[in-house]
DRENDO-1510 file (C-alpha; in Angstrom, 1 decimal, always signed):
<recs>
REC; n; res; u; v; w
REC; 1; UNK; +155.4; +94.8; +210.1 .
REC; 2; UNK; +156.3; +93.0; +206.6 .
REC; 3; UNK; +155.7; +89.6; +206.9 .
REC; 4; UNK; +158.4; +86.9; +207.5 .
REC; 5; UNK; +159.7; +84.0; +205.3 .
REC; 6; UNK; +159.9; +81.2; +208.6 .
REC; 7; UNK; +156.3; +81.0; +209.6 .
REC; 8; UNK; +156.7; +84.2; +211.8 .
REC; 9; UNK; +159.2; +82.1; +214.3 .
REC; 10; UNK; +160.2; +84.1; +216.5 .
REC; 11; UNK; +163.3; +85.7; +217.7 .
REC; 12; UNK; +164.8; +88.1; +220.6 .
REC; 13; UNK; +167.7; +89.5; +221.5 .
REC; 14; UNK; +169.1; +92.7; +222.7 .
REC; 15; UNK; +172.1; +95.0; +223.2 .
REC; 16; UNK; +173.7; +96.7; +226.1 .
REC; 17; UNK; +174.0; +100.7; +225.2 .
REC; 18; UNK; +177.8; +101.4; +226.4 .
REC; 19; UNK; +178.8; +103.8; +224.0 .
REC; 20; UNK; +179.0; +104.2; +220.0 .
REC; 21; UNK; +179.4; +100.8; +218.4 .
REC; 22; UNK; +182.3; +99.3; +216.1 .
REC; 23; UNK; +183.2; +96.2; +214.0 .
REC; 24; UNK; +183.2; +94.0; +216.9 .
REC; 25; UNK; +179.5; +94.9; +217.7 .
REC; 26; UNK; +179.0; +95.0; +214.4 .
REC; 27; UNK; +180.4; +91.6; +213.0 .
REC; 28; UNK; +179.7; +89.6; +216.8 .
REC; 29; UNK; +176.2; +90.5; +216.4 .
REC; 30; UNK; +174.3; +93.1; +214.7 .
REC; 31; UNK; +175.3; +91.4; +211.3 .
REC; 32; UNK; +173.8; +88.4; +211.9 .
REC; 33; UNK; +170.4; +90.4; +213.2 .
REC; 34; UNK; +170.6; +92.1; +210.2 .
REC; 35; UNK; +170.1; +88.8; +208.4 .
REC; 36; UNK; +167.5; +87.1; +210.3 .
REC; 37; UNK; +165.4; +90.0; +210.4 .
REC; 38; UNK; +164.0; +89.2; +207.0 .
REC; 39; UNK; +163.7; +85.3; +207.8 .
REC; 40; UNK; +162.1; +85.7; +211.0 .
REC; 41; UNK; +160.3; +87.8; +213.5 .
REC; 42; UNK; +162.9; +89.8; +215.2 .
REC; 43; UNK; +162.5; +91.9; +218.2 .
REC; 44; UNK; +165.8; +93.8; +218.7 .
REC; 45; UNK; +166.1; +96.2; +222.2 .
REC; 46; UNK; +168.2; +98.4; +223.8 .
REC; 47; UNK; +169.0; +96.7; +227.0 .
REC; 48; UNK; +169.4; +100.2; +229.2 .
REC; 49; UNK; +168.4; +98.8; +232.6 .
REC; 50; UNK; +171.5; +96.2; +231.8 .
REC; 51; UNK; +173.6; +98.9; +231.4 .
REC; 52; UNK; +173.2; +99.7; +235.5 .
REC; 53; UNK; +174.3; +96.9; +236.7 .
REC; 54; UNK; +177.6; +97.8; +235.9 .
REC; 55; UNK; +177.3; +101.2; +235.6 .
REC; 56; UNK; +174.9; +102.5; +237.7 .
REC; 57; UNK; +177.5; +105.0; +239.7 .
REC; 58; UNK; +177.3; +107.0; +236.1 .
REC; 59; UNK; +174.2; +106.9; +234.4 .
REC; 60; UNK; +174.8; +110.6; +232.6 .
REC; 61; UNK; +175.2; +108.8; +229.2 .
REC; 62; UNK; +172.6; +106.4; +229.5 .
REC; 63; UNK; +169.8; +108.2; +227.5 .
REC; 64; UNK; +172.3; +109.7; +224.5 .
REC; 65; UNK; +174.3; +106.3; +224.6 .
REC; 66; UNK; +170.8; +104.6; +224.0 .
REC; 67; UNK; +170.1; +107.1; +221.1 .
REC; 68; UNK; +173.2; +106.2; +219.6 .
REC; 69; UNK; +172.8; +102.7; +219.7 .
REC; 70; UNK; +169.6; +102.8; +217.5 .
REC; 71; UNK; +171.0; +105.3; +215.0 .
REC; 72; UNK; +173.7; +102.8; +214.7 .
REC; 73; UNK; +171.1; +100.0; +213.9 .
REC; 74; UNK; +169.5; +102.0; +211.5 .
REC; 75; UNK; +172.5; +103.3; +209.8 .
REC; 76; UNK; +174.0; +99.2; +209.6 .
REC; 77; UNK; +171.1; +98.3; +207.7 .
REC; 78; UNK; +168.2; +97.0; +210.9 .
REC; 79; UNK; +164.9; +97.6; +208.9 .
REC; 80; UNK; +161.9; +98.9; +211.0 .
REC; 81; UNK; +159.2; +97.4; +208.9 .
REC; 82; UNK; +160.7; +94.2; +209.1 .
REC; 83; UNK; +161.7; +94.0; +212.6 .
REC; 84; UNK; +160.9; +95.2; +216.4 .
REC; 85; UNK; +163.3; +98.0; +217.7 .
REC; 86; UNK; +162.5; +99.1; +221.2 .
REC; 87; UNK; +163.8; +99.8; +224.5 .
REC; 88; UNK; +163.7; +97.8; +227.5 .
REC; 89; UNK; +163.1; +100.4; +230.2 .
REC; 90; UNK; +160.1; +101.7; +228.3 .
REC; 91; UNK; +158.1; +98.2; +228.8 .
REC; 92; UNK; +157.5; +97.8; +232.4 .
REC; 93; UNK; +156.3; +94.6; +231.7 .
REC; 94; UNK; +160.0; +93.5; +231.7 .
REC; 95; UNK; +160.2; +94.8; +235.5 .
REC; 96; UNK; +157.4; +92.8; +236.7 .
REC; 97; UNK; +158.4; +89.2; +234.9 .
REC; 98; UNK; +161.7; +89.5; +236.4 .
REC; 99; UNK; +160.0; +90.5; +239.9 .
REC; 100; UNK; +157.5; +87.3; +239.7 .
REC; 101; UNK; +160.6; +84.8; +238.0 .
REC; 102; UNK; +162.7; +85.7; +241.1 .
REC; 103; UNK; +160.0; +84.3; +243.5 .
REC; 104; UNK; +161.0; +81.2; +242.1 .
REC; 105; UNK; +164.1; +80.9; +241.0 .
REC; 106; UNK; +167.5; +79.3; +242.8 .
REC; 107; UNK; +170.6; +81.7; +244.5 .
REC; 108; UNK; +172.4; +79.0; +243.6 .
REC; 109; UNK; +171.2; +79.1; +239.6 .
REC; 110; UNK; +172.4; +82.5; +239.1 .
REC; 111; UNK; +175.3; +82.4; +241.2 .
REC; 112; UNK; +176.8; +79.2; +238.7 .
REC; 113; UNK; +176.6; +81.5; +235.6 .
REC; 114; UNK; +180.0; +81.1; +234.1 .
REC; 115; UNK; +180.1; +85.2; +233.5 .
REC; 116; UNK; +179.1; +85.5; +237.1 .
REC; 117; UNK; +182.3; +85.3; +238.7 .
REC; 118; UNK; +184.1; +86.0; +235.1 .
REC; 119; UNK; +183.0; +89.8; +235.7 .
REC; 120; UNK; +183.8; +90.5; +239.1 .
REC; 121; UNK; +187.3; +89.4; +238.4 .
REC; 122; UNK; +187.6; +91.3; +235.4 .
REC; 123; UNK; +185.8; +94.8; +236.8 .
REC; 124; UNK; +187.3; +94.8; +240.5 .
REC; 125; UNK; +187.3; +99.1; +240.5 .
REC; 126; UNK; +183.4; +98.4; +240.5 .
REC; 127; UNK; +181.3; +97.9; +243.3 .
REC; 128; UNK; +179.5; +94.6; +241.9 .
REC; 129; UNK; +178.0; +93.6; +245.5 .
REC; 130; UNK; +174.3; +94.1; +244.2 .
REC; 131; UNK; +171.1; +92.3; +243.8 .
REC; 132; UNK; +171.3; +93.6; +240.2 .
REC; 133; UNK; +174.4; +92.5; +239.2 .
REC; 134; UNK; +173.7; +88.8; +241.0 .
REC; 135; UNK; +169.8; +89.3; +239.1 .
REC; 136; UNK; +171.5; +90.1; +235.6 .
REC; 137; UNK; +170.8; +86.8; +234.0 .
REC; 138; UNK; +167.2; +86.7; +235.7 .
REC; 139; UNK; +166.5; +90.0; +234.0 .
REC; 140; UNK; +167.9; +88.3; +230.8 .
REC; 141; UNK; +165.7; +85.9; +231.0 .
REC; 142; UNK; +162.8; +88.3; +231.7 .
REC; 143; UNK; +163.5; +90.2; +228.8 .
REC; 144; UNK; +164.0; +86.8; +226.3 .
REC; 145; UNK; +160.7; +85.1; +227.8 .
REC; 146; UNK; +158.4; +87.7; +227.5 .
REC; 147; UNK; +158.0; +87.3; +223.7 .
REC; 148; UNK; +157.6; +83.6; +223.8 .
REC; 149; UNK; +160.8; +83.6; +221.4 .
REC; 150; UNK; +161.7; +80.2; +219.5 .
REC; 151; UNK; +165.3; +81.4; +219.4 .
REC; 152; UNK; +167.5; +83.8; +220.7 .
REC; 153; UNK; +170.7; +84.2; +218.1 .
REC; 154; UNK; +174.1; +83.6; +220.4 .
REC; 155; UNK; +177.8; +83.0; +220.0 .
REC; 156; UNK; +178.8; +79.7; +221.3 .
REC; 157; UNK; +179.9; +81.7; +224.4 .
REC; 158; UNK; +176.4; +82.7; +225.5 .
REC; 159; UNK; +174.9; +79.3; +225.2 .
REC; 160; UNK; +175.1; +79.2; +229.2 .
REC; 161; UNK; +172.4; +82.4; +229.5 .
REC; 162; UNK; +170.1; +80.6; +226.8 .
REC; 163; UNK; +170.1; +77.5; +228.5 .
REC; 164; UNK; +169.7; +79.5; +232.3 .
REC; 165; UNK; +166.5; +80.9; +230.2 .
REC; 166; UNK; +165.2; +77.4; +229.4 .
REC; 167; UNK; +165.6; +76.5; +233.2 .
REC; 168; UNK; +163.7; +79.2; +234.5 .
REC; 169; UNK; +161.0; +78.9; +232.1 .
REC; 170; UNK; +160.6; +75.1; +232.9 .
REC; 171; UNK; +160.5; +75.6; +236.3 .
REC; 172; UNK; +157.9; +78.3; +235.9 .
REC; 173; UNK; +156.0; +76.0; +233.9 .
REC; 174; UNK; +156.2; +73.0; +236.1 .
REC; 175; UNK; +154.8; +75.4; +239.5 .
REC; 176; UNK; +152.5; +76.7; +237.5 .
REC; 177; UNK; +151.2; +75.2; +234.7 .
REC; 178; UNK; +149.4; +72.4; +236.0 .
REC; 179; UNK; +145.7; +73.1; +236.2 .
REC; 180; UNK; +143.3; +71.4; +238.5 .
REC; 181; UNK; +141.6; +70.1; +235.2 .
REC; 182; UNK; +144.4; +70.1; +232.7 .
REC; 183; UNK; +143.8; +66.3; +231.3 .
REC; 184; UNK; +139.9; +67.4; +230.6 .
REC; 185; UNK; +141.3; +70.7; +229.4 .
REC; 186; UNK; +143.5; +68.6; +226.9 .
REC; 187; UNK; +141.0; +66.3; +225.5 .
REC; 188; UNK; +138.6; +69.1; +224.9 .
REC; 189; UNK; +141.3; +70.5; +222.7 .
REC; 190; UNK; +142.7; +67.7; +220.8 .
REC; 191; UNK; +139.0; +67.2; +220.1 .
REC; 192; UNK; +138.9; +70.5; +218.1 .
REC; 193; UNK; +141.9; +69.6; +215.6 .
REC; 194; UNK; +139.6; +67.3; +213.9 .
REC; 195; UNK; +139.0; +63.4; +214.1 .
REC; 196; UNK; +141.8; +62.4; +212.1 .
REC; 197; UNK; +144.3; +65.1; +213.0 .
REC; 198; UNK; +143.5; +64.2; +216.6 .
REC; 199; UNK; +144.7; +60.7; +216.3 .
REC; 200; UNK; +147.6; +62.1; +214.5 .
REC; 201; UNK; +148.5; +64.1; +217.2 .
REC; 202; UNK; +148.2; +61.1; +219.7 .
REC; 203; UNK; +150.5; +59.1; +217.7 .
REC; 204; UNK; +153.0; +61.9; +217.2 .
REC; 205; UNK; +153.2; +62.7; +220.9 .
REC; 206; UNK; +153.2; +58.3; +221.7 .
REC; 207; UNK; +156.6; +58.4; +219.3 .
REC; 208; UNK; +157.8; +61.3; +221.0 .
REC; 209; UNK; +156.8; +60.1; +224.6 .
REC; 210; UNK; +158.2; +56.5; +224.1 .
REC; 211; UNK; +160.3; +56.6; +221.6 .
REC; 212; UNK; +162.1; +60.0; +221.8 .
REC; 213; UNK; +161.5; +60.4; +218.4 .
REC; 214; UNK; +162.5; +64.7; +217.8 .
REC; 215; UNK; +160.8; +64.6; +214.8 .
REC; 216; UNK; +157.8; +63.4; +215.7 .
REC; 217; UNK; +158.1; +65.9; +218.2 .
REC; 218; UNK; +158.4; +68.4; +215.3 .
REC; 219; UNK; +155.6; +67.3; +213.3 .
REC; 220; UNK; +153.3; +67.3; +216.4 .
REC; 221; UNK; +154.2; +71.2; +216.9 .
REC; 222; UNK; +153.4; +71.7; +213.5 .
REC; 223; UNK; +150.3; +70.0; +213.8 .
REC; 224; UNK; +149.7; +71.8; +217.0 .
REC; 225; UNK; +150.4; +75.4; +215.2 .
REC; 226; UNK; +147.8; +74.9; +212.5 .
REC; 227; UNK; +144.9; +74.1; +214.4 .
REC; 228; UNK; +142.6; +77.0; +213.5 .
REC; 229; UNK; +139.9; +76.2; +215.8 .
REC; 230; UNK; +142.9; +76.4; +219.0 .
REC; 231; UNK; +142.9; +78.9; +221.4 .
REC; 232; UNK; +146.2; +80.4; +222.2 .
REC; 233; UNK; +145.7; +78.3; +226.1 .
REC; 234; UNK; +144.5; +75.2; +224.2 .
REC; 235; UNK; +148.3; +75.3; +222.0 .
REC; 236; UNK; +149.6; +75.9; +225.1 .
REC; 237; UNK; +147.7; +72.8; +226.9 .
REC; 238; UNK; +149.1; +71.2; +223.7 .
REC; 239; UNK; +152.7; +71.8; +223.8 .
REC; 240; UNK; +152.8; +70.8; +227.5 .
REC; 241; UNK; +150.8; +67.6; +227.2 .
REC; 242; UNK; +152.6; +66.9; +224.0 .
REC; 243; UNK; +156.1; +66.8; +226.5 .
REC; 244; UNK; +154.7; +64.9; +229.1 .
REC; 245; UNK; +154.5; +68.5; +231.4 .
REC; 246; UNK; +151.5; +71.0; +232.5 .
REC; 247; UNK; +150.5; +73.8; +230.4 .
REC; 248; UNK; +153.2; +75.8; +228.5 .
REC; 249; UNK; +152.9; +79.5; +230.1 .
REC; 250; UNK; +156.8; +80.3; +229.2 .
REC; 251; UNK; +157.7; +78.7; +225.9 .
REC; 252; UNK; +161.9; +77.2; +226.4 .
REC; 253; UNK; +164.0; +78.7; +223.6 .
REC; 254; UNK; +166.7; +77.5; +221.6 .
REC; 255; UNK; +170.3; +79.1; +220.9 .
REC; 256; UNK; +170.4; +80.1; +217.6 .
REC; 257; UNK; +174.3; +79.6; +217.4 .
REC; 258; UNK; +175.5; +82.7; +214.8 .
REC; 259; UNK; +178.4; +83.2; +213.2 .
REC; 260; UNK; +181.0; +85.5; +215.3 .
REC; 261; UNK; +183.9; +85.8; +213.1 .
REC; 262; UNK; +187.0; +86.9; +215.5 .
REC; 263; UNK; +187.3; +90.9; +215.0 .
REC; 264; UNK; +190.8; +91.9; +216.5 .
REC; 265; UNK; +191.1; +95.6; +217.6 .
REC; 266; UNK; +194.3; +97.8; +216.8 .
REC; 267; UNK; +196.8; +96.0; +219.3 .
REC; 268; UNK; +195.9; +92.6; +218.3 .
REC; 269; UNK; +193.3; +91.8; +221.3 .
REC; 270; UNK; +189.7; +91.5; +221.0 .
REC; 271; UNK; +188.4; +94.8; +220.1 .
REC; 272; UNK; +186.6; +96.1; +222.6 .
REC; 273; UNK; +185.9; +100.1; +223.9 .
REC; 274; UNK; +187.7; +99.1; +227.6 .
REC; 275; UNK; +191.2; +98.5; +225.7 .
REC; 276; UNK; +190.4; +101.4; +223.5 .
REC; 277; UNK; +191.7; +99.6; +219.9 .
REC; 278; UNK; +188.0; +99.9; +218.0 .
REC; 279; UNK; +186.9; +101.4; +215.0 .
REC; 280; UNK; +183.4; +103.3; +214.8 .
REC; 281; UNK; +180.8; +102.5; +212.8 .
REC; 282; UNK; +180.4; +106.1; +212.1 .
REC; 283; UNK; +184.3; +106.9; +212.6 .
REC; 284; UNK; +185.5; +109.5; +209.7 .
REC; 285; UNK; +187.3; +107.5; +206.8 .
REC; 286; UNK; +190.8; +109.0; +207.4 .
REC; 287; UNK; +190.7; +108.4; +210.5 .
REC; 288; UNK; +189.6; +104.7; +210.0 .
REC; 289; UNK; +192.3; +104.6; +207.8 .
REC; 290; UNK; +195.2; +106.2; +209.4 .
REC; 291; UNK; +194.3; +103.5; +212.1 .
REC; 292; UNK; +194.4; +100.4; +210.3 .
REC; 293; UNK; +198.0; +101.7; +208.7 .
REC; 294; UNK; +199.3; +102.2; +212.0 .
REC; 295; UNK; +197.7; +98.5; +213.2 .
REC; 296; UNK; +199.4; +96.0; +214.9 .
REC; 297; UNK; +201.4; +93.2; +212.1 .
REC; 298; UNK; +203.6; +90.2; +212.7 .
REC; 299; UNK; +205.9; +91.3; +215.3 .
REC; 300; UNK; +208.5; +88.9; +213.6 .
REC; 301; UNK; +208.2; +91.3; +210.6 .
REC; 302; UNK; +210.6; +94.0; +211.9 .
REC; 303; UNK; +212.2; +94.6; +208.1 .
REC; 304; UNK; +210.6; +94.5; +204.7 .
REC; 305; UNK; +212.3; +92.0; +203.7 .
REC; 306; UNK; +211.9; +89.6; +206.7 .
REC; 307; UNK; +209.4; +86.6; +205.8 .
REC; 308; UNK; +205.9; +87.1; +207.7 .
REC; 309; UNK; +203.1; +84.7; +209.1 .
REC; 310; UNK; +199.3; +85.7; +208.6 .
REC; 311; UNK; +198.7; +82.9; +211.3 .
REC; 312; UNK; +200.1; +85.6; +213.6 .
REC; 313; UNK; +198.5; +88.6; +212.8 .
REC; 314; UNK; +195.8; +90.5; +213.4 .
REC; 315; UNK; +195.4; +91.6; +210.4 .
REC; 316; UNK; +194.6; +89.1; +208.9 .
REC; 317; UNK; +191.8; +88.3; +211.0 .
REC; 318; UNK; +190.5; +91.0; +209.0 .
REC; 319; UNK; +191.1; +89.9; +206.0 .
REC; 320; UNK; +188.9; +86.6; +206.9 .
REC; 321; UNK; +186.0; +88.9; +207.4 .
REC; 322; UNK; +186.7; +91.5; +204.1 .
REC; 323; UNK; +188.8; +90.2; +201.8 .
REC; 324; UNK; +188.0; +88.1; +198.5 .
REC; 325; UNK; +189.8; +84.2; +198.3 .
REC; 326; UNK; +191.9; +85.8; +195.6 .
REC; 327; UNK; +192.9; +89.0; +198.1 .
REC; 328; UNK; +193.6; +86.0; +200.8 .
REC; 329; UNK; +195.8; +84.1; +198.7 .
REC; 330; UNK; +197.7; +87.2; +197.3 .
REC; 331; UNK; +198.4; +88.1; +201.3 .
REC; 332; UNK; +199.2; +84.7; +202.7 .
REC; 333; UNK; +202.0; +84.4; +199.3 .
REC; 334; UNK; +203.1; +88.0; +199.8 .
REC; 335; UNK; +203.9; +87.8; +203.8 .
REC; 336; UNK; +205.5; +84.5; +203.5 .
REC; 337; UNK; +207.8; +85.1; +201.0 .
REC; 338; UNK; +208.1; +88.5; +202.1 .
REC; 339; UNK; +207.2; +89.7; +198.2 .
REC; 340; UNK; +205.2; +92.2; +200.1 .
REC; 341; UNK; +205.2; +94.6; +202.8 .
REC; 342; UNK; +202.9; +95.5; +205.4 .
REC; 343; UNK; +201.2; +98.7; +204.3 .
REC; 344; UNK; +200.8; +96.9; +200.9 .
REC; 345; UNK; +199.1; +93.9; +202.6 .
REC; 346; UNK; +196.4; +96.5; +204.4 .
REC; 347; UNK; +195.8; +98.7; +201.7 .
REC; 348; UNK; +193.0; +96.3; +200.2 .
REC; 349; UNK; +191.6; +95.6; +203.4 .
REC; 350; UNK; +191.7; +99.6; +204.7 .
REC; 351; UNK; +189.8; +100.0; +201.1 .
REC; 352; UNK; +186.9; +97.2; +202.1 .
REC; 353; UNK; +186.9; +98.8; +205.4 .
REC; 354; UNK; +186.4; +102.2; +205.1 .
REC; 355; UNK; +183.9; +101.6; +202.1 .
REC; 356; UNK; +181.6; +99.9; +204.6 .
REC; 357; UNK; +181.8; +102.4; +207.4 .
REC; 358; UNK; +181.1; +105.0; +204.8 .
REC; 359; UNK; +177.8; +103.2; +203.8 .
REC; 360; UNK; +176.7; +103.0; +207.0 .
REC; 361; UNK; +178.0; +106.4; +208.2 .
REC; 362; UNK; +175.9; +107.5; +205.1 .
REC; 363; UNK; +173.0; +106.0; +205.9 .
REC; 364; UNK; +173.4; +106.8; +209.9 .
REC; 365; UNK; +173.5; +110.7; +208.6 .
REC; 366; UNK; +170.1; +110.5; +207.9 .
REC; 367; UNK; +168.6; +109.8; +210.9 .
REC; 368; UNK; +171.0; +112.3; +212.8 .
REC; 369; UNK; +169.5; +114.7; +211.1 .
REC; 370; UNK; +165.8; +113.3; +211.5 .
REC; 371; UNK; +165.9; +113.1; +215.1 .
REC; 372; UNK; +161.7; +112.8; +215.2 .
REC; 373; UNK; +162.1; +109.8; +213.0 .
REC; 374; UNK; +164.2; +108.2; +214.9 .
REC; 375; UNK; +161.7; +109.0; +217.9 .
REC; 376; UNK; +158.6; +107.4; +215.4 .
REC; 377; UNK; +160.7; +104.6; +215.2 .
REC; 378; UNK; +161.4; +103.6; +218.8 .
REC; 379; UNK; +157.8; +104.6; +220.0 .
REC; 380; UNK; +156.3; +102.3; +217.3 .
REC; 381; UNK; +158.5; +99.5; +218.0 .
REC; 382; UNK; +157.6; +100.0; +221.7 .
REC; 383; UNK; +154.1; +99.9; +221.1 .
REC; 384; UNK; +154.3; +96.4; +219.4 .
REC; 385; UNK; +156.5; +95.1; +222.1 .
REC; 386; UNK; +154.0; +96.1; +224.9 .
REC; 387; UNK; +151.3; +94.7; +223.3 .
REC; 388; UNK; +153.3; +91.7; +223.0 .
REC; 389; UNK; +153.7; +91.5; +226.7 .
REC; 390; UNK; +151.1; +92.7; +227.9 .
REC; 391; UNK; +149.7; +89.0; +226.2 .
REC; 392; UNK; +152.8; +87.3; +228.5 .
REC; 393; UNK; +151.9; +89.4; +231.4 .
REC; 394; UNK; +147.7; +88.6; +231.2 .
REC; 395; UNK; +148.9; +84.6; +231.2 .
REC; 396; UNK; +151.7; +85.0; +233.8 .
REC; 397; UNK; +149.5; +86.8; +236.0 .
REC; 398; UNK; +146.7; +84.1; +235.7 .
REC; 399; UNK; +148.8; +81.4; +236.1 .
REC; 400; UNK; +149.9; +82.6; +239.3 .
REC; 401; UNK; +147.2; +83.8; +240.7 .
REC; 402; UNK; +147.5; +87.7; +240.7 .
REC; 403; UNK; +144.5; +89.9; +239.7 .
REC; 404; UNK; +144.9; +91.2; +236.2 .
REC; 405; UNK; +144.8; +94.7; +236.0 .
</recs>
């Protein structure tokens, strides 16, 4: 894997495979992945065993929709030599995490998810009574904990399942994590940063400790990091006795808020495959662009000459994503003063739209045709993961006292 501009931080996160993807997948998340997986370490998966616990009635789609998924990363621009593509059913490992976290984890925690409720209201013609569907976030967590991630990139509307996440790993931590001999443990380690960056550590961890100081807390996991002579259990021991807790088995992380720019579909709601308004990422061009002619506008424009308001229409949503400040200033003019019409208004945007589904509909072609490629790709990206969590798995299994195998 090429190497990473942010220290090798790392980050996780995943995507459910429901079908071919469009500009809402697209600009919610898989832009944003696309970014970070040159600034950090990425593992990206294709969250099939999600997938059943909605849809588990109709699993004939599952392995093509999971195919199509990846060829859709690939085509938007995810890099396999700088990031971790795999799927999630092909590392067992995320099976038995979220078998050993549910020993230990609260009813009550999962049944106070916000989407919890949220989704039974919203899919009532589904039989959503299961342990699976209850166990979703608990799987989530499985899948985000396993690779010890520092972040896990989010919209401000996910930051409930990151912090879930956090709560399951510290309660992990705090059953587990406490050895019989964890003090000696410690001083044996802070012993092997060195004399003086010992007594650094022991005043960055009194600030922390005393003072609450965060960026002493920083510094100290810096400090912490860089200690060639550390095992991977003595940073561990570290980390812990750095925040006053037991050994760090599960490492808590962070939301990574991401930009989600709002991507309206063809009727003005969100664009999603369940009100059928989306545009492919692969869709042909004229169909992507007999689509956006025929889109929703200002329903106060019912003549050319009646005055418009952006404010109130979706496309112009779109324009926020595609469109240059000069292109922006030209619509919001043109609409209001009704110098121009509707079709003249998209015909910019359809032009930014279809020239980046064509790029990626290019690039997409390639692996459609290379189907052993795309095969290479996944197994690779699978391999890494495993070995990955096997590393979790070995330490979870220690920790709570299970043979490793």
């Amino acid at each position: 894997m090429a190497a990473n501009t942010t220290q090798n931080r790392r980050v996780v996160s995943g995507m459910r495979p429901t079908g071919p993807l469009h500009l809402g997948n697209y600009h919610g998340a898989l832009a944003n992945w696309i970014d970070l997986q040159y600034r950090y370490e990425c593992f990206f998966f294709v969250a099939d065993w999600h997938a059943l616990t909605t849809d588990y009635e109709d699993t004939t789609a599952l392995k093509s929709n999971t195919r199509e998924v990846i060829i859709d990363w690939l085509g938007a621009g995810l890099n396999p030599d700088a990031c971790t593509i795999f799927v999630q059913s092909r590392i067992p490992e995320h099976a038995e995490l979220h078998l050993i976290l549910s020993m230990v984890t609260p009813v009550a925690w999962l049944e106070r998810v916000p989407t919890y409720k949220d989704q039974i209201e919203q899919l009532k013609d589904k039989d959503l009574g299961t342990y699976g569907f209850l166990g979703y976030p608990l799987l989530q967590a499985a899948d985000i904990l396993m690779y010890r991630p520092e972040f896990v990139p989010v919209g401000e509307d996910q930051v409930a399942h990151v912090e879930i996440t956090r709560e399951i790993a510290r309660r992990f931590n705090n059953i587990y994590g406490r050895e019989p001999d964890f003090e000696a443990r410690c001083e044996r380690a802070i012993r092997r940063l060195g004399s003086r960056n010992a007594a650094l550590y022991a005043d960055l961890r009194h600030q922390y400790q005393e003072q609450g100081n965060a960026e002493a807390l920083a510094r100290a996991r810096t400090l912490i990091e860089s200690g060639a002579r550390l095992t991977v259990a003595d940073r561990e021991r570290l980390l812990g006795h750095l925040e006053g807790g037991g050994r760090s088995i599960l490492t808590e992380p962070a939301a990574l808020l991401t930009r989600s720019p709002k991507v309206p579909g063809l009727d003005g709601r969100k664009m999603s495959k369940s009100y059928d308004n989306t545009i492919g990422l692969r869709e042909d061009p004229d169909s992507v662009s007999k689509k956006l002619r025929a889109m929703q506008t200002d329903p106060a424009r019912v003549r050319r000459s009646d005055p418009g308001d952006p404010e109130k229409c979706p496309v112009w949503d779109l324009h926020q994503i595609y469109s240059s400040e000069t292109t922006k200033s030209w619509v919001q003019t043109g609409c209001r003063s009704a110098g121009i019409g509707c079709l003249e208004c998209k015909k910019p945007l359809i032009d930014s739209v279809v020239t980046e589904i064509d790029t990626i509909r290019k690039r997409a072609r390639e692996f459609e045709e290379s189907p052993e490629v795309v095969g290479n790709i996944v197994a690779e990206g699978c391999e890494r993961a495993r070995t990955a969590a096997r590393a979790t798995m070995d330490d979870v299994r220690l920790a709570v006292g299970l043979e490793n195998r």
